[in-house]
PDB file of N, CA, C and O in Angstrom:
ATOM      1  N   UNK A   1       4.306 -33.680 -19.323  1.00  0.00           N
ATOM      2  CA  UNK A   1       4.539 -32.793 -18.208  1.00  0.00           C
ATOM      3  C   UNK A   1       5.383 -33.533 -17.173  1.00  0.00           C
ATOM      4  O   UNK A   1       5.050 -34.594 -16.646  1.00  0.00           O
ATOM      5  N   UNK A   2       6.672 -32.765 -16.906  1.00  0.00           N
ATOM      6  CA  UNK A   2       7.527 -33.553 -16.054  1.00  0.00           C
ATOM      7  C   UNK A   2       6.862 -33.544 -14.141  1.00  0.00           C
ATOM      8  O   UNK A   2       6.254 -32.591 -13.651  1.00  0.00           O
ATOM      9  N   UNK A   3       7.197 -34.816 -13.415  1.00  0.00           N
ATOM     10  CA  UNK A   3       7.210 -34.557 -12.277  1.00  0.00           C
ATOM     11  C   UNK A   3       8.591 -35.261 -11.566  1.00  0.00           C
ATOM     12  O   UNK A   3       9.062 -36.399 -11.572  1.00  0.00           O
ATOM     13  N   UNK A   4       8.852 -34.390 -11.153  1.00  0.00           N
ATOM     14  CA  UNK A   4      10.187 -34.862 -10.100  1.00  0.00           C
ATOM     15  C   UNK A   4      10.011 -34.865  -8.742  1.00  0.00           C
ATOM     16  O   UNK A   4       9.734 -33.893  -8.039  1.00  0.00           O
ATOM     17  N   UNK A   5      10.227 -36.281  -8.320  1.00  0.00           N
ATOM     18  CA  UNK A   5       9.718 -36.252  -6.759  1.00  0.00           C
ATOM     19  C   UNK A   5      10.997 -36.757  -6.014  1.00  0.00           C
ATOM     20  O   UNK A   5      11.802 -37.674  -5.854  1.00  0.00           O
ATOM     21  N   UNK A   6      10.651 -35.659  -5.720  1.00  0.00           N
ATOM     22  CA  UNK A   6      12.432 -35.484  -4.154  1.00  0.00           C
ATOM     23  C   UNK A   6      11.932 -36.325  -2.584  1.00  0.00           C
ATOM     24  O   UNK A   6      11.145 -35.899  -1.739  1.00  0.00           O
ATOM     25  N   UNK A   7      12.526 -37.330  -2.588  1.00  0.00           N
ATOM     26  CA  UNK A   7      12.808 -37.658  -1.207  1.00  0.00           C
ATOM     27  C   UNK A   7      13.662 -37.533  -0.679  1.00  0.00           C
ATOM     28  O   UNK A   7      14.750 -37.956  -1.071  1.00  0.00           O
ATOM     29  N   UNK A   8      13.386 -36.568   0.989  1.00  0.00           N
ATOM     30  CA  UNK A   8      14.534 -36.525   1.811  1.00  0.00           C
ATOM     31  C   UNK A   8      13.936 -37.116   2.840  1.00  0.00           C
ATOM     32  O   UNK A   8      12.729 -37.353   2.808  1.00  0.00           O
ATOM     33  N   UNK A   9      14.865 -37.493   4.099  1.00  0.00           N
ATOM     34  CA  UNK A   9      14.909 -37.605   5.461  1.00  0.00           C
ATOM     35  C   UNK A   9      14.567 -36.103   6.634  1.00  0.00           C
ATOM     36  O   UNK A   9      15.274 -35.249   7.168  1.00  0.00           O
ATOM     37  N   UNK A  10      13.166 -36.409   6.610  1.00  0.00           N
ATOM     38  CA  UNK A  10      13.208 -35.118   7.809  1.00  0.00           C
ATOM     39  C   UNK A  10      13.946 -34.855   8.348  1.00  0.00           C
ATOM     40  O   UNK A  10      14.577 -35.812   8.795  1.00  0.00           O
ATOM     41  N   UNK A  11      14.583 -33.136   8.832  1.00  0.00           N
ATOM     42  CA  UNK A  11      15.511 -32.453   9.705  1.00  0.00           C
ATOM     43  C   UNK A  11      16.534 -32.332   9.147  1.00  0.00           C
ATOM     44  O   UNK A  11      17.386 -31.671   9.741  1.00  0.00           O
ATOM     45  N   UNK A  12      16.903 -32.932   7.731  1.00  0.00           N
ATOM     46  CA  UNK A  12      18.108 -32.826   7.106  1.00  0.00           C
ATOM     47  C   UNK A  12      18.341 -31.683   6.350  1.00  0.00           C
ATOM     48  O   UNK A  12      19.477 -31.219   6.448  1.00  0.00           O
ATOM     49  N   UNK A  13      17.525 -31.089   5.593  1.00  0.00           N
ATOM     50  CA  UNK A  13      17.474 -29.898   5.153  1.00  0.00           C
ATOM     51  C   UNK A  13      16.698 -29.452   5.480  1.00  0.00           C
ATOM     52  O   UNK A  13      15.679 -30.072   5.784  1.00  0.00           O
ATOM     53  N   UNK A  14      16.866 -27.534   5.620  1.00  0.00           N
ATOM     54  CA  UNK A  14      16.305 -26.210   5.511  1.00  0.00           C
ATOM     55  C   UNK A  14      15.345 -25.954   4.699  1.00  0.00           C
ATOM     56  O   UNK A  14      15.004 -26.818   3.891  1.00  0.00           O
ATOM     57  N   UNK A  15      14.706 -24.705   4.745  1.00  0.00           N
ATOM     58  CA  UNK A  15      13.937 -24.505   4.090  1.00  0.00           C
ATOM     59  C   UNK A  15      13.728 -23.862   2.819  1.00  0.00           C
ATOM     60  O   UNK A  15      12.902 -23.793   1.909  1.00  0.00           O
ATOM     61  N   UNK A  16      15.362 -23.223   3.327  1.00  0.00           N
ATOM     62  CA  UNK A  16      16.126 -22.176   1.771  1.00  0.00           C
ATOM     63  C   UNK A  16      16.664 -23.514   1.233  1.00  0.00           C
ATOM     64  O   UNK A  16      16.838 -23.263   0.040  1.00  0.00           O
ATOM     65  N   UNK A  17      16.945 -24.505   1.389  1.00  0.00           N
ATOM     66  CA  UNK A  17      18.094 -25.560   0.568  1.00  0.00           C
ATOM     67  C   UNK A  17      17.030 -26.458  -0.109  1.00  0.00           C
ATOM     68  O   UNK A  17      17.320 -26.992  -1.180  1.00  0.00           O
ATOM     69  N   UNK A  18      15.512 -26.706   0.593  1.00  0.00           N
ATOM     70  CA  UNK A  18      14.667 -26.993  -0.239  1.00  0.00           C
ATOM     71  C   UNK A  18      14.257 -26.400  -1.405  1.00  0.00           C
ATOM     72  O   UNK A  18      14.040 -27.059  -2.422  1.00  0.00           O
ATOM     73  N   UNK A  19      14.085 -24.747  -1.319  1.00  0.00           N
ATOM     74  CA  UNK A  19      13.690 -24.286  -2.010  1.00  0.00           C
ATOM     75  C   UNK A  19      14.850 -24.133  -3.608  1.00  0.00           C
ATOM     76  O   UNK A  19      14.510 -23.930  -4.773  1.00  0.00           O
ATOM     77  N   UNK A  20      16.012 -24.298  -3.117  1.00  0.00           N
ATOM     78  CA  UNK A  20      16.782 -24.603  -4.164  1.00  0.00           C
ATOM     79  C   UNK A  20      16.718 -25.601  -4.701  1.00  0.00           C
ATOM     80  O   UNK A  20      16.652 -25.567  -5.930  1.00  0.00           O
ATOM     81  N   UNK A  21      16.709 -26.840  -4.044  1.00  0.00           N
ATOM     82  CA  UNK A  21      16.615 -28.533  -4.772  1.00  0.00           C
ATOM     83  C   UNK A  21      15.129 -27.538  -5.842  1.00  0.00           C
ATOM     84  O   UNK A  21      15.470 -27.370  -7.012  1.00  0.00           O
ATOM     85  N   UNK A  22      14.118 -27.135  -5.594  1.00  0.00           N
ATOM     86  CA  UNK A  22      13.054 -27.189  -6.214  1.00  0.00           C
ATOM     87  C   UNK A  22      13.423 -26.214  -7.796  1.00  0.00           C
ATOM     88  O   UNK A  22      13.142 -26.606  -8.928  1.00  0.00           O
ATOM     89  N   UNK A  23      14.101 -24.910  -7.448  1.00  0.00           N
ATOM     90  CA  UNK A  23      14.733 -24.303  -8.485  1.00  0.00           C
ATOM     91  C   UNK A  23      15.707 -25.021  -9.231  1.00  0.00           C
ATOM     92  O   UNK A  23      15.456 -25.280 -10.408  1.00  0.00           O
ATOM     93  N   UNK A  24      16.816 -25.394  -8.704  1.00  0.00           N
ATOM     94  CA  UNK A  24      17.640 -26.367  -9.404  1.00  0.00           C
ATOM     95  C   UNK A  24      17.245 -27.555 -10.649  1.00  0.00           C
ATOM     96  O   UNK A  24      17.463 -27.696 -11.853  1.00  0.00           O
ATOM     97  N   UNK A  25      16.485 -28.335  -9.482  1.00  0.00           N
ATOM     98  CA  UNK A  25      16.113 -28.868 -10.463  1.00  0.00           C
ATOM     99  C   UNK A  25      14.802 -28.560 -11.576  1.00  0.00           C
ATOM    100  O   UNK A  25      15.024 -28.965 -12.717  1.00  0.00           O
ATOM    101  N   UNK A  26      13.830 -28.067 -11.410  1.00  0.00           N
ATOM    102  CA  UNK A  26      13.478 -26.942 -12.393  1.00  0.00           C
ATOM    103  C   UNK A  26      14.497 -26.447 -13.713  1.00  0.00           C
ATOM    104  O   UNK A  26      14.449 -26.802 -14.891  1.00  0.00           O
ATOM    105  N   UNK A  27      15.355 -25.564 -13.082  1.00  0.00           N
ATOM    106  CA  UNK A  27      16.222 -25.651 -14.498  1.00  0.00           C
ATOM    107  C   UNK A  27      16.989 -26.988 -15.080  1.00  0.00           C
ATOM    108  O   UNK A  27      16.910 -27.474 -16.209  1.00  0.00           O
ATOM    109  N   UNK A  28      17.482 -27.269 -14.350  1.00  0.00           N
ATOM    110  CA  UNK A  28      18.029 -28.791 -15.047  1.00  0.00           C
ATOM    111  C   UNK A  28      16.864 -29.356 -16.049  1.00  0.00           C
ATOM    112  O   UNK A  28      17.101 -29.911 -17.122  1.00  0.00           O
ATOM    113  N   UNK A  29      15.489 -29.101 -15.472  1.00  0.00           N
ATOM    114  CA  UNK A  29      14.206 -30.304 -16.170  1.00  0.00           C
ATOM    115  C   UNK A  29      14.377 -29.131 -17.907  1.00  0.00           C
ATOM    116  O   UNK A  29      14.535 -29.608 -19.031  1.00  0.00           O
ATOM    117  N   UNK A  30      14.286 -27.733 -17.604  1.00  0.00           N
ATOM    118  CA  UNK A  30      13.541 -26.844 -18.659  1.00  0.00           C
ATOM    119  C   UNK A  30      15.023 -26.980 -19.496  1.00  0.00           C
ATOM    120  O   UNK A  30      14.826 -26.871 -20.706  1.00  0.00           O
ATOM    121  N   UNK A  31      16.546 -27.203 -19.128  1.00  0.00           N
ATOM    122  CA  UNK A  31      17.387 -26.752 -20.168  1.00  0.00           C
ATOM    123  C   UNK A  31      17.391 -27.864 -20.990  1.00  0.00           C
ATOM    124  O   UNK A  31      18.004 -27.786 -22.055  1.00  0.00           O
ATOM    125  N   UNK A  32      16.555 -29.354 -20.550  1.00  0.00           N
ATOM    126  CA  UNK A  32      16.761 -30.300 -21.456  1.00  0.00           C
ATOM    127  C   UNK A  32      15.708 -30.766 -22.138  1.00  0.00           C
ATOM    128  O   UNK A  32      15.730 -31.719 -22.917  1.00  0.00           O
ATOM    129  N   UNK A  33      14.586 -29.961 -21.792  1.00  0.00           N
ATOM    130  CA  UNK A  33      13.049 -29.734 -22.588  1.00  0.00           C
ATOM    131  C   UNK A  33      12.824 -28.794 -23.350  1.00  0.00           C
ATOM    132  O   UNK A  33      12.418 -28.897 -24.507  1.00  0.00           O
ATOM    133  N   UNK A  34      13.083 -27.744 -22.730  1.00  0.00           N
ATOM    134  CA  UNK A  34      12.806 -26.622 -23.636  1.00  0.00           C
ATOM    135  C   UNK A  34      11.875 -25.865 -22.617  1.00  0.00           C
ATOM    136  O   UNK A  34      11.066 -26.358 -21.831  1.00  0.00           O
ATOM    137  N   UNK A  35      12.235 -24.363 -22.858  1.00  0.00           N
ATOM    138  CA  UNK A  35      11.759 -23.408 -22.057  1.00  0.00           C
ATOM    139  C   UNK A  35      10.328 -23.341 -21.730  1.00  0.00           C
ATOM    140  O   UNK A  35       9.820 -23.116 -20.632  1.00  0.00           O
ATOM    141  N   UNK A  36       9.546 -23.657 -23.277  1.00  0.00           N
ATOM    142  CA  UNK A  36       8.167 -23.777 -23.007  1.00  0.00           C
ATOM    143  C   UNK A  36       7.159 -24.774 -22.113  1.00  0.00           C
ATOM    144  O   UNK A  36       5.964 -24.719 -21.820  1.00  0.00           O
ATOM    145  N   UNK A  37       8.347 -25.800 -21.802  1.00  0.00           N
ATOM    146  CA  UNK A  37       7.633 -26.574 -20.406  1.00  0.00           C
ATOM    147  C   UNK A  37       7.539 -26.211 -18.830  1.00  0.00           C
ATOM    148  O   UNK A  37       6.938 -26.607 -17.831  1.00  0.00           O
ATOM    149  N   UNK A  38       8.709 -24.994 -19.279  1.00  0.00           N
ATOM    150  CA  UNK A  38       8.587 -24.422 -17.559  1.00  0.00           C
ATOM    151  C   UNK A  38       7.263 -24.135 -16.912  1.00  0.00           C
ATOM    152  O   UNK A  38       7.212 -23.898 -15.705  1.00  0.00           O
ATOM    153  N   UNK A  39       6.637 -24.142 -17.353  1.00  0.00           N
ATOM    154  CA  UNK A  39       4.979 -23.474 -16.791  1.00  0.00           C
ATOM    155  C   UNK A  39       4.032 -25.491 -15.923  1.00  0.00           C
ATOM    156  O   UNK A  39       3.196 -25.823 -15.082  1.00  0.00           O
ATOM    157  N   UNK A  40       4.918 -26.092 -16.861  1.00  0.00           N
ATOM    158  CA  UNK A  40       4.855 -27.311 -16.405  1.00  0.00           C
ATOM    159  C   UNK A  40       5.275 -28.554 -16.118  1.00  0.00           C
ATOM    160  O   UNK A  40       4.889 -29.690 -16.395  1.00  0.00           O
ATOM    161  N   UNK A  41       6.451 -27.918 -15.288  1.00  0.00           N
ATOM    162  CA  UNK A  41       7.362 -28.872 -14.771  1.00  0.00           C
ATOM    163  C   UNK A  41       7.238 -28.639 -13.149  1.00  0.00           C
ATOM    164  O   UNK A  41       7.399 -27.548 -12.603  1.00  0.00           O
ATOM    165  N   UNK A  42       6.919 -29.878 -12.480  1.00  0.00           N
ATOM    166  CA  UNK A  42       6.399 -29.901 -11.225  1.00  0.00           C
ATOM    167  C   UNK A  42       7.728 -30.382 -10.453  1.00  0.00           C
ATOM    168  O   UNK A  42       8.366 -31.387 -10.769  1.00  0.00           O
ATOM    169  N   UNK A  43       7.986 -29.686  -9.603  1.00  0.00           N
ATOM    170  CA  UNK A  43       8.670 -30.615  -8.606  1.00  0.00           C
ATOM    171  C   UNK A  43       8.389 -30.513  -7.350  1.00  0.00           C
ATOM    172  O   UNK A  43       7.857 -29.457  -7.007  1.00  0.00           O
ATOM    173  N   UNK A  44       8.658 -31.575  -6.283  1.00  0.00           N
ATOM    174  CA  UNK A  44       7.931 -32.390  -5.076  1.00  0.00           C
ATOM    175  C   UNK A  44       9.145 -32.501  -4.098  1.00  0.00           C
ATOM    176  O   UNK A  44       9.842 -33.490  -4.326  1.00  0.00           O
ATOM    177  N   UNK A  45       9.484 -31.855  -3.246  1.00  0.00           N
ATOM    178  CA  UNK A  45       9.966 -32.455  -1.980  1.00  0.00           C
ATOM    179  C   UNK A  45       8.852 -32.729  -1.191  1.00  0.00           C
ATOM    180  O   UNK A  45       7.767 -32.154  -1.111  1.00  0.00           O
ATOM    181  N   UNK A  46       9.383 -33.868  -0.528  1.00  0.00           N
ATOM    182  CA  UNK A  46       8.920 -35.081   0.359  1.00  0.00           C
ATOM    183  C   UNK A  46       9.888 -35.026   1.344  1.00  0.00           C
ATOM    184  O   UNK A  46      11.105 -35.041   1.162  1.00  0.00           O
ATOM    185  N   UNK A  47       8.913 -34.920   3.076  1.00  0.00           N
ATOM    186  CA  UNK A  47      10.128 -35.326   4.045  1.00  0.00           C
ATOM    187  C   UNK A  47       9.431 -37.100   4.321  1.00  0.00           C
ATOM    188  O   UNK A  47       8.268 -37.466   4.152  1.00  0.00           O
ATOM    189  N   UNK A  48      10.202 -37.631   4.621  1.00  0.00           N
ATOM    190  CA  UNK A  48      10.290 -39.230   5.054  1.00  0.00           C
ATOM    191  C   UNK A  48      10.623 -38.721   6.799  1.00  0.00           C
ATOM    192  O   UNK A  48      11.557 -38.001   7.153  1.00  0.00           O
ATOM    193  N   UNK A  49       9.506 -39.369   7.739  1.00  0.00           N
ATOM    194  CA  UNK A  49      10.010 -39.355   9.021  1.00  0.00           C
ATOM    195  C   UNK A  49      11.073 -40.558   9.565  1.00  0.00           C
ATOM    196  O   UNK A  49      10.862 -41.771   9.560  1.00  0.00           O
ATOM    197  N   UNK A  50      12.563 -39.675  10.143  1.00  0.00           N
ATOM    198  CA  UNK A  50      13.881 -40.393  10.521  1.00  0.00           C
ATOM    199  C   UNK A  50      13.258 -41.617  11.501  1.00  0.00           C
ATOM    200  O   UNK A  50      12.517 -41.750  12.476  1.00  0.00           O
ATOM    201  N   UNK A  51      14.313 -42.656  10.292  1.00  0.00           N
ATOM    202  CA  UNK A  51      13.971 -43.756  10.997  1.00  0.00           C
ATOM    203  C   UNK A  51      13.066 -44.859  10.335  1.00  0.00           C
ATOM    204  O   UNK A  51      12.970 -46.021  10.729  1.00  0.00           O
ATOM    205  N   UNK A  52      12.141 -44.051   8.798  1.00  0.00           N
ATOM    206  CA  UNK A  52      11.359 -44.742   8.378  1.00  0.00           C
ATOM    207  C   UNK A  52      12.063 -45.007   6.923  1.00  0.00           C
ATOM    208  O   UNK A  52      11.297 -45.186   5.976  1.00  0.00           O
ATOM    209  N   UNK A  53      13.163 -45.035   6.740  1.00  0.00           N
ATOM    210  CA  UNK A  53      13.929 -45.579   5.565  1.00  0.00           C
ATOM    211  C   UNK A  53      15.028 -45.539   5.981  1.00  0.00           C
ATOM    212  O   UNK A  53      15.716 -44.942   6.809  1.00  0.00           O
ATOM    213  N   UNK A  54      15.117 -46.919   4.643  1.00  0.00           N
ATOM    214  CA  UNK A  54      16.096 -47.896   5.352  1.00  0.00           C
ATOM    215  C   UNK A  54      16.660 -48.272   4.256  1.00  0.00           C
ATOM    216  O   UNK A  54      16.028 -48.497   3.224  1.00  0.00           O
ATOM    217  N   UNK A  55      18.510 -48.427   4.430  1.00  0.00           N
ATOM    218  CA  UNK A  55      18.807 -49.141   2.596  1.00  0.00           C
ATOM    219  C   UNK A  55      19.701 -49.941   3.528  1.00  0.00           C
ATOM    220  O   UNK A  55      20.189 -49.564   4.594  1.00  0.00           O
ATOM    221  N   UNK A  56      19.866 -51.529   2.714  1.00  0.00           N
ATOM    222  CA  UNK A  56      20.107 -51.943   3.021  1.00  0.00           C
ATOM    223  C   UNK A  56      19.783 -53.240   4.151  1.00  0.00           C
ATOM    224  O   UNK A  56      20.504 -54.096   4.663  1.00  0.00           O
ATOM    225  N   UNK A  57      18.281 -52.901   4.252  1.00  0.00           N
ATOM    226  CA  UNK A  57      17.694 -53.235   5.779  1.00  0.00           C
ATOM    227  C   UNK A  57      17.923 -52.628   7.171  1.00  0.00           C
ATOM    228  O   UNK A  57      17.594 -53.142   8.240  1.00  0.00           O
ATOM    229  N   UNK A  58      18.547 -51.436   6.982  1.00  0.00           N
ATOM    230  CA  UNK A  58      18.987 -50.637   8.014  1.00  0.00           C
ATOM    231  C   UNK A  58      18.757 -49.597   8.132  1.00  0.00           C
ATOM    232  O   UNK A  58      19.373 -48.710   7.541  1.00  0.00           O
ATOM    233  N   UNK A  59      17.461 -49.331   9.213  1.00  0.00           N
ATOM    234  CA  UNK A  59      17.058 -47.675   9.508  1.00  0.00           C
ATOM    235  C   UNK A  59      18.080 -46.797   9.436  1.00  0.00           C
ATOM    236  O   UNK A  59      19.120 -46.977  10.070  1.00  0.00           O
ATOM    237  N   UNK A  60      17.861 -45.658   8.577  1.00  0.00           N
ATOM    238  CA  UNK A  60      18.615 -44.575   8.226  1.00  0.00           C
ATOM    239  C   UNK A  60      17.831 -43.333   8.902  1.00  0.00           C
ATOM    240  O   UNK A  60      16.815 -42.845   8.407  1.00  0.00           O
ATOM    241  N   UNK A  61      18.615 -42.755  10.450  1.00  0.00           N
ATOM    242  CA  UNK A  61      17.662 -41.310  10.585  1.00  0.00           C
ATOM    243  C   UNK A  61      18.161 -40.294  10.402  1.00  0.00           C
ATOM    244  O   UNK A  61      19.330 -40.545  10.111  1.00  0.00           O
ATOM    245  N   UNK A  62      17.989 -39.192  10.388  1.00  0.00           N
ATOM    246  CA  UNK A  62      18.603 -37.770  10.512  1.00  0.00           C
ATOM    247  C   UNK A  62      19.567 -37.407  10.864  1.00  0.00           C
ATOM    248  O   UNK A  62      20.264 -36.458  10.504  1.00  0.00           O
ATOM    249  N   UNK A  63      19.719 -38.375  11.840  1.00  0.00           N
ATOM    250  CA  UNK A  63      21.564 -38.003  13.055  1.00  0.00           C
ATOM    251  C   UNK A  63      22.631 -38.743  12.013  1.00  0.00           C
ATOM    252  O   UNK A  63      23.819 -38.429  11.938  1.00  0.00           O
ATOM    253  N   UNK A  64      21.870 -39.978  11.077  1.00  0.00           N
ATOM    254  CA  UNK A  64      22.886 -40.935  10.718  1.00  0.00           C
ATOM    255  C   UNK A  64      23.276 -39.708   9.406  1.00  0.00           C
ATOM    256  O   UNK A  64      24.359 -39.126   9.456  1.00  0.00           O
ATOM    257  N   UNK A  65      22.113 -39.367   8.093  1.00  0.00           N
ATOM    258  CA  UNK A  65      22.472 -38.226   7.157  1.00  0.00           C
ATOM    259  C   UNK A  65      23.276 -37.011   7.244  1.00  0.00           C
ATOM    260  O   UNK A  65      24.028 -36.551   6.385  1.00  0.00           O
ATOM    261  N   UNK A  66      22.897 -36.371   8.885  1.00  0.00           N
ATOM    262  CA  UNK A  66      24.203 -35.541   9.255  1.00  0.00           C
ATOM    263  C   UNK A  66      25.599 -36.314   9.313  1.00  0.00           C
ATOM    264  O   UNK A  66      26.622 -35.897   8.770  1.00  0.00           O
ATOM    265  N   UNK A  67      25.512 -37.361   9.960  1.00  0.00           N
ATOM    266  CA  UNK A  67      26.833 -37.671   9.951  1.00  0.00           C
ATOM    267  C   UNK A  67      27.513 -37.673   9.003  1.00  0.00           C
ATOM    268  O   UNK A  67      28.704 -37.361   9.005  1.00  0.00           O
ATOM    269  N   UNK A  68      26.571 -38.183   7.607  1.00  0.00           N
ATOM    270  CA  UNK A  68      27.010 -38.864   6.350  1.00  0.00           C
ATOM    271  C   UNK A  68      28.379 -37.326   5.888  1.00  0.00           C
ATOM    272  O   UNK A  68      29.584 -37.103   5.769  1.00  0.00           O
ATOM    273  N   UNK A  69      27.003 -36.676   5.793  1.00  0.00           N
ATOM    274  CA  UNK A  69      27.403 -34.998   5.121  1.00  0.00           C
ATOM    275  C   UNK A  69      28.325 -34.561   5.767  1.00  0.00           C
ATOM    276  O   UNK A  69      29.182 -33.806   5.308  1.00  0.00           O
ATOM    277  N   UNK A  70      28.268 -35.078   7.213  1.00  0.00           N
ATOM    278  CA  UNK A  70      29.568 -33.949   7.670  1.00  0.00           C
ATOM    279  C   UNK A  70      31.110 -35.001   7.748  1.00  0.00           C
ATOM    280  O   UNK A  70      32.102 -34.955   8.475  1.00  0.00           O
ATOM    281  N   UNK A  71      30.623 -36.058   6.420  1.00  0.00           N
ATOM    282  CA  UNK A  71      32.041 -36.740   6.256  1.00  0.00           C
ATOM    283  C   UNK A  71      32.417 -38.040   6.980  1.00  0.00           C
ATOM    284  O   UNK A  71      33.445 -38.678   6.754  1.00  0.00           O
ATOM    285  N   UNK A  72      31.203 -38.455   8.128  1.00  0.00           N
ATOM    286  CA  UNK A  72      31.992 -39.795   9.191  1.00  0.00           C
ATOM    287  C   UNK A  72      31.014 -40.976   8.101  1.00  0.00           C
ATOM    288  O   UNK A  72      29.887 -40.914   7.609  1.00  0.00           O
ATOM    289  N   UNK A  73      31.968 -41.861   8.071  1.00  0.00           N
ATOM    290  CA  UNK A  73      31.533 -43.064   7.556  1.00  0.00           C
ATOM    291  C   UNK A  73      30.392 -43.940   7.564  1.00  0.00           C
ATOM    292  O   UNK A  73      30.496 -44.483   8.664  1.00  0.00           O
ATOM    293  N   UNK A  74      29.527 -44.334   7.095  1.00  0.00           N
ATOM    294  CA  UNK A  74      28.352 -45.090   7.474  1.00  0.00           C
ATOM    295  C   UNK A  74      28.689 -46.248   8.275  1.00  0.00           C
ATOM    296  O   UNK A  74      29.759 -46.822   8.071  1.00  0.00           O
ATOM    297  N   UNK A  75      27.919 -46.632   9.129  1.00  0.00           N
ATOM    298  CA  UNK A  75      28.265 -48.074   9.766  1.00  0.00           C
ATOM    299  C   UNK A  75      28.371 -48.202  10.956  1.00  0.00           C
ATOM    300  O   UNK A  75      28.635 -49.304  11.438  1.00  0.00           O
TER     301      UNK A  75
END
């Protein structure tokens, strides 16, 4: 039984864009299992509160992920 566990950064996504990561990947899990696992394939978004992950050694928050997405450079 698959579990897929989604970590995001709180405030970064919605609640409709969650609910897609959860469909999405759902089908991605069932087209490479087979249909009959859909009944048990779990998937998990997780918010992480901004500020409490870090790559690199460097707090990553919410303002920094918008930035990412809307294209300005890390750093």
């Amino acid at each position: 039984m698959p579990l897929v566990n989604v970590k995001l950064i709180e405030g970064v996504f919605d609640a409709e864009q969650k609910q897609r990561i959860v469909r999405d990947l759902t089908e991605a899990m069932v087209e490479i299992e087979g249909e009959n696992m859909r009944p048990v394939t779990w998937v998990i978004v997780e918010e992480v509160t901004s500020g409490e992950w870090g790559i690199g050694g460097n707090p990553l928050s919410t303002a920094d992920v918008k930035a990412l997405a809307a294209g300005v450079p890390a750093g």
